[in-house]
C-alpha positions as CSV (number, residue, x, y, z in Angstrom):
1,X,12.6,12.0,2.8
2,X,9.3,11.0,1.7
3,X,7.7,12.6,-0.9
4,X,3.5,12.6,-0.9
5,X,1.8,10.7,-4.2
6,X,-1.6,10.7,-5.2
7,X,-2.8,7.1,-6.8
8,X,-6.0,6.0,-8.1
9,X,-7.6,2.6,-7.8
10,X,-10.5,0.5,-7.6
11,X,-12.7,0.7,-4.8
12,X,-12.8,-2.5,-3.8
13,X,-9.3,-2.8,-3.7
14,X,-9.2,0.6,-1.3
15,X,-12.0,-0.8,0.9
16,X,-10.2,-4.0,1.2
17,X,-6.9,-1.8,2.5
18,X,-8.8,-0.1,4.6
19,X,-9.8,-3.5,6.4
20,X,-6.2,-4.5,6.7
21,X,-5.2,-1.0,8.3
22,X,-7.8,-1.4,10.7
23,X,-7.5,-4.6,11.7
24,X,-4.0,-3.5,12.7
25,X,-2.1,-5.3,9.8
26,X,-0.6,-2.3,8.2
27,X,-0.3,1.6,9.9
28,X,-2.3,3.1,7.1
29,X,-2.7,3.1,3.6
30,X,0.6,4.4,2.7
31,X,2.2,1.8,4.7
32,X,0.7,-0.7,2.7
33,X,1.2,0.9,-0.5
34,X,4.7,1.3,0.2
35,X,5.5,-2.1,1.5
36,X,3.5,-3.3,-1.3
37,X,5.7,-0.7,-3.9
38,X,9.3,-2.4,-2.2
39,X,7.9,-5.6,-2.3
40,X,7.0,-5.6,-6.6
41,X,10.6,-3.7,-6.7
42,X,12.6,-6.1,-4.9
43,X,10.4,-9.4,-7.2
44,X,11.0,-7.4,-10.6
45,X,15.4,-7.1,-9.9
46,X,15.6,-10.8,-9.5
């Protein structure tokens, strides 16, 4: 189940998501911010 989250962050780095989502690299934001989320979990247990 996915529970919604509100983040805050630097514009730049929002505008630069946005690019990726619509050049088709990510579904939306929260696709990216998830993947990114797994990605930071899965680096920080090694």
């Amino acid at each position: 189940m996915k529970i919604k989250v509100s983040v805050s962050m630097e514009e730049d780095t929002i505008k630069e998501v946005e690019q990726k989502v619509k050049n088709g690299i990510f579904r939306n934001k929260s696709h990216f911010i998830e993947l990114a989320t797994q990605r930071m979990l899965t680096e920080k247990r090694k």
